[in-house]
C-alpha positions in Angstrom: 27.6 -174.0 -178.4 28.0 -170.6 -180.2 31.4 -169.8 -181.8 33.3 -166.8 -180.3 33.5 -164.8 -183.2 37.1 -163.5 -183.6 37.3 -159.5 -184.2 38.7 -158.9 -187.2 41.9 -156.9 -187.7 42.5 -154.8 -190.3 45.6 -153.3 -191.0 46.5 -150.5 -193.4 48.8 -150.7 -195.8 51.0 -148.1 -197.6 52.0 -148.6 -201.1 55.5 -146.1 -202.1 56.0 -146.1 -205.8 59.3 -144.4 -207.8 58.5 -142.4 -211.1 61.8 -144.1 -212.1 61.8 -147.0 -215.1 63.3 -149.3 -213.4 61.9 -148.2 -209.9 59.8 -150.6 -207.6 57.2 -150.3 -204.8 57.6 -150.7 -201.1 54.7 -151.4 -199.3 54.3 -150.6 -195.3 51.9 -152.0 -193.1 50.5 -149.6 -190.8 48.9 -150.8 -187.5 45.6 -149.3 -186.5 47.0 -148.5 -183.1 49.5 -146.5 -184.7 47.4 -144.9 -187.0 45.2 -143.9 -184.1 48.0 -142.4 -182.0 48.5 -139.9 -185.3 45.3 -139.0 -185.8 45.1 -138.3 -182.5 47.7 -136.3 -182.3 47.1 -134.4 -185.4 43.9 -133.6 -183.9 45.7 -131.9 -180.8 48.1 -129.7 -182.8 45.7 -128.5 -184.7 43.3 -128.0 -181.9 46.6 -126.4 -180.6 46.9 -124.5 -183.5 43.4 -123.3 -183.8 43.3 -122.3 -180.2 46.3 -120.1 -180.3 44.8 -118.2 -183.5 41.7 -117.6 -181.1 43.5 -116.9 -178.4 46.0 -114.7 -180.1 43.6 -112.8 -181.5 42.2 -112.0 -178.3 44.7 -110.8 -177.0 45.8 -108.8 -179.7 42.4 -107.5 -179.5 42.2 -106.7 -175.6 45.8 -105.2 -176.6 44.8 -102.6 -179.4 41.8 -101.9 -176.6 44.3 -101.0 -173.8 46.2 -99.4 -176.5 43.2 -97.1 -177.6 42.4 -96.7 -173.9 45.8 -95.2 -173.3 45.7 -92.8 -176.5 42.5 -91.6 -175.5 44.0 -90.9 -171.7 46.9 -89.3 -172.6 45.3 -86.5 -175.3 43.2 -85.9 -172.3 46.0 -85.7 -170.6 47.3 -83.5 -173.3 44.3 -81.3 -173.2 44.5 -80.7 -169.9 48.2 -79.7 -169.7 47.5 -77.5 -172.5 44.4 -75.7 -170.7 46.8 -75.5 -167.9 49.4 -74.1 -169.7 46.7 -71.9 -170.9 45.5 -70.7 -167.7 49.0 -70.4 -165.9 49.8 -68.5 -168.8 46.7 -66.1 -168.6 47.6 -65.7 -164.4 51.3 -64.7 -165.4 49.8 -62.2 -167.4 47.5 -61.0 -164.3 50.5 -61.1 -162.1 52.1 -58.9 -164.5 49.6 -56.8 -164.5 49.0 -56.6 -161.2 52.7 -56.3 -160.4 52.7 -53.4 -162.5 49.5 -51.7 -161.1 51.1 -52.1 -157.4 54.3 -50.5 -158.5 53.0 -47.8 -160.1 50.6 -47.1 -156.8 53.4 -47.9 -155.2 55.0 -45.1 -156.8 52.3 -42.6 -156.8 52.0 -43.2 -153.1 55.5 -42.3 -152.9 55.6 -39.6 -154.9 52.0 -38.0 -153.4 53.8 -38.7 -149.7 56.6 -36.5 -150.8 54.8 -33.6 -151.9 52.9 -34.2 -149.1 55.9 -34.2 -146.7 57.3 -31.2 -149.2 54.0 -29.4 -148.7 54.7 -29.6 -144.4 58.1 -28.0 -145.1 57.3 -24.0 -144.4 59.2 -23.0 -147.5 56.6 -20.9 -148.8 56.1 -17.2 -148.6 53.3 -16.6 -145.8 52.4 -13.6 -147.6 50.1 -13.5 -150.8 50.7 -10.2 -153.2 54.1 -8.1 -152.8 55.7 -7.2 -149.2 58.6 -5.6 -148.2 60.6 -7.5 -145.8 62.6 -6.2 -142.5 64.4 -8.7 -140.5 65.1 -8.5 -136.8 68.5 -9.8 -135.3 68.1 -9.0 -131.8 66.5 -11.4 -129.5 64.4 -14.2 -131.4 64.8 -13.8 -135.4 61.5 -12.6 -137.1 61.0 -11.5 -140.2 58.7 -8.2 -140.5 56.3 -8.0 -143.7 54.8 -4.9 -144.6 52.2 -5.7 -147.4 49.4 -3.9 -148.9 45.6 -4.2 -148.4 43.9 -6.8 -149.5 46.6 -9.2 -149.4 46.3 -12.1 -147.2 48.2 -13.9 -144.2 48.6 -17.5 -145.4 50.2 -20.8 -143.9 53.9 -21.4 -145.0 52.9 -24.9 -145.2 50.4 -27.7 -144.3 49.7 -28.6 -140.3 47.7 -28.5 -137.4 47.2 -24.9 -135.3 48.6 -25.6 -132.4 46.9 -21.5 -130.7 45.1 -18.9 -131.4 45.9 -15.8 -128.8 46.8 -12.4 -127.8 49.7 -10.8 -128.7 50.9 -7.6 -126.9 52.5 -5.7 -130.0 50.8 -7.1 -132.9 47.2 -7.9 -131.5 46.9 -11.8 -131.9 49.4 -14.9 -133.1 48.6 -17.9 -134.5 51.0 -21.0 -134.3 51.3 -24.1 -136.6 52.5 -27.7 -135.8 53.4 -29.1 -139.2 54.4 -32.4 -138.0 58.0 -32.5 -138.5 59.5 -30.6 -136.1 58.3 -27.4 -137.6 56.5 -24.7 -135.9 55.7 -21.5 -137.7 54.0 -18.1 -135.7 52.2 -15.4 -137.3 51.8 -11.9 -135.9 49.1 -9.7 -136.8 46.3 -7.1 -135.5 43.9 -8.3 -137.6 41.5 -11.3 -136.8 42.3 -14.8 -136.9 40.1 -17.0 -139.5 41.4 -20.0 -137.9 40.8 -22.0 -134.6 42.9 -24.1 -132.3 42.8 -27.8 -133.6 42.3 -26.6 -137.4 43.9 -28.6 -139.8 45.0 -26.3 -142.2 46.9 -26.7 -145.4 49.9 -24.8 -147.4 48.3 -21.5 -148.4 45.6 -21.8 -145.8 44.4 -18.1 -145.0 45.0 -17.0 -141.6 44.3 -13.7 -141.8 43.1 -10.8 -143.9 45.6 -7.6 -144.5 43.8 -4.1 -144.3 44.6 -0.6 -143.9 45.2 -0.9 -140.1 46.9 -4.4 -139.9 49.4 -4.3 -142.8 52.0 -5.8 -141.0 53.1 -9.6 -140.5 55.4 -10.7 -137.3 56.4 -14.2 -138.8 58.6 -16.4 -136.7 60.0 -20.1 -137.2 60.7 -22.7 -134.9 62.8 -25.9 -135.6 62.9 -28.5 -132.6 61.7 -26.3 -130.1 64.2 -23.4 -131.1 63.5 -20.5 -132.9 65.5 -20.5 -136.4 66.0 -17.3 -138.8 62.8 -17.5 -141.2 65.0 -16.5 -144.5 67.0 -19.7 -144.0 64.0 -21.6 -145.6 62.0 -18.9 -147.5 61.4 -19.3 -151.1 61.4 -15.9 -152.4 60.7 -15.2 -155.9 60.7 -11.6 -157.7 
């Protein structure tokens, strides 16, 4: 029969010493169970240890990534908002621009519709070159121009001719609509340069003076009822 052969145990065994004179030794017996268990364990915290480094790291890592990522976003970011400023800044100044170019059309429309509506107010002398001027009281007020040859019958102010016809006394009239409640007739034996339905504007020539039709029968309406001329002449000299 074969002997069982017996495993052997060994044991460890710890020997303490003191520097001291009269210091001993202590030995301790350490069982190989327990010094399994430690090395075991020392195994696991520093696999612990080591993984946490590795781990750490990438973390840290995918961190300062995220981190980069973010800087680079927000000086886009940046960028942008600055081109935008940029551009809002450049349409302000358009607006400005424009703003100003409409109010100054604004204005010359204004001011060329005034001189326009000024221009339809028959303030004017219809007369070019020196007249004398009789007025008549009686009946409807006209003013009588006497003026010399070569001077001309003009339009008091801008408008529409509303006739052209015969006139008893002074040969042929001519009438002018200027749009705001206006009407202006002209009396003379000469002929008319004008046509019904001309548009006609201040200083228009209606007719020409000669020897034979030196005289002017000019009337003025307002609203349909005839008004004294002088009230809006402009008479200068």
């Amino acid at each position: 029969m074969r002997r069982r052969k017996h495993k052997r145990k060994m044991n460890r065994v710890v020997i303490v010493t003191s520097d001291a004179v009269d210091g001993g030794s202590r030995q301790y017996r350490i069982r190989p169970w327990f010094s399994r268990i430690v090395t075991l364990v020392l195994c696991v915290l520093i696999g612990v240890v080591i993984g946490y480094f590795v781990y750490e790291e990438r973390i840290w890592g995918a961190a300062f990534a995220q981190n980069s990522e973010q800087s680079a976003s927000l000086q886009a970011l940046e960028e942008e908002n600055a081109s935008l400023k940029n551009e809002v800044q450049a349409l302000n100044e358009q607006i400005r621009i424009l703003s100003t170019t409409v109010n100054e059309k604004v204005q010359i429309e204004t001011e060329l519709s005034a001189q326009l509506e000024q221009q339809r107010i028959p303030s004017k002398l219809p007369l070019t070159g020196p007249a004398s001027i009789e007025e008549v009281s009686e009946g409807e007020p006209m003013c009588i121009f006497t003026a010399s040859a070569g001077s001309m019958v003009v339009a008091a102010a801008g408008g529409t001719v509303l006739s052209v016809s015969d006139d008893d006394e002074y040969g042929h009239n001519v009438r002018i609509d200027h749009g705001n409640g206006y009407i202006t007739v002209y009396r003379n034996q000469g002929d008319a340069t004008v046509k019904q339905g001309d548009s006609v504007v201040q200083g228009a020539t209606l007719f020409v003076i000669g020897e034979d039709n030196n005289k002017l029968g000019y009337q003025m309406m307002k609203d349909n009822e005839f008004i004294d001329p002088m009230e809006l002449l402009s008479i200068s000299g």
